[in-house]
C-alpha positions in Angstrom: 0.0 0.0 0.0 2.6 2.5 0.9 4.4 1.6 -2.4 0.9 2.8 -3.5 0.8 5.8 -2.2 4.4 6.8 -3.8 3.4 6.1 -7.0 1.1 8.2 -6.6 2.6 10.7 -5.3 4.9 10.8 -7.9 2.7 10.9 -10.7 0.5 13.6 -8.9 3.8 15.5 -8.5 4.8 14.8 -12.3 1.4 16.3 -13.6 1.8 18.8 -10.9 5.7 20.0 -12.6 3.6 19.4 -16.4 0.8 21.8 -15.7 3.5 24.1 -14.0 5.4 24.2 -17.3 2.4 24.8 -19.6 1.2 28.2 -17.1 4.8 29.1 -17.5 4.9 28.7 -21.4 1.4 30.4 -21.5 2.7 33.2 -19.6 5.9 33.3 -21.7 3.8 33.4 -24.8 1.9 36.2 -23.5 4.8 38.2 -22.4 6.6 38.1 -26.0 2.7 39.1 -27.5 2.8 41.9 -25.3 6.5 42.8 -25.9 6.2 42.8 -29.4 2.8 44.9 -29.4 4.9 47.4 -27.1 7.8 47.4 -29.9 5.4 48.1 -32.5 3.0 50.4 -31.3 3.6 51.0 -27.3 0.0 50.8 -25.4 -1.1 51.1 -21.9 -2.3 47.8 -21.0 -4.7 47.3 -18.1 -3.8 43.6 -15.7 -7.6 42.4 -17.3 -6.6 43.1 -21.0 -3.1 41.0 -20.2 -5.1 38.3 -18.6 -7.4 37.9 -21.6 -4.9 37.0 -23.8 -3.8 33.8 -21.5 -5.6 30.1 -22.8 -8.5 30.1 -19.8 -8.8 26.5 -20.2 -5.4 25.8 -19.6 -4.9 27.8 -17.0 -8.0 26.0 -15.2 -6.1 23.2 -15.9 -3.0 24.0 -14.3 -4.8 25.3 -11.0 -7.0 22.2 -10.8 -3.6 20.0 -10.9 -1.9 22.2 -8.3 -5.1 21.7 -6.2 -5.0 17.9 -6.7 -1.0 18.1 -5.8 -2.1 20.3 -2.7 -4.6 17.9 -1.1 -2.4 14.6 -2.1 0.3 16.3 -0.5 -1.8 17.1 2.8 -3.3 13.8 3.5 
C-alpha cells in the first residue's frame, strides 16, 4: 500500500511540474505578445486586457492539478 501511495505521489507531483510548465509557457507566450505589441506600437495595458490573452482553459487546468498536488500532499 505504501508503495501505492508513492506512486502516486509521484505521478500527482509529475502532472503537478507538467501543468506548472504549460502556465509558465502560457505566460511566456503572452509576455513576447505583449513585448512585441509594445515594440510596435507601445500601449497602456490594463492587468484584465493582459489576462485575456492567457488560454482560460489551460490555465483552469494547471490550478486544478496544483489543487490535486495540494490535497495529495496534505493527506
Amino acid at each position: 500500500m505504501e508503495q501505492n501511495q508513492h506512486q502516486q505521489r509521484r505521478a500527482a507531483d509529475q502532472e503537478f511540474h507538467q501543468s506548472l510548465n504549460q502556465l509558465e509557457g502560457i505566460l511566456q507566450d503572452s509576455l513576447t505578445e505583449n513585448a512585441e505589441t509594445q515594440i510596435e506600437e507601445p500601449v497602456e495595458l490594463e492587468l484584465a486586457d493582459d489576462l485575456t490573452d492567457i488560454d482560460l482553459a489551460a490555465f483552469e487546468d494547471a490550478v486544478a492539478d496544483i489543487e490535486k498536488y495540494l490535497e495529495e500532499k496534505t493527506k
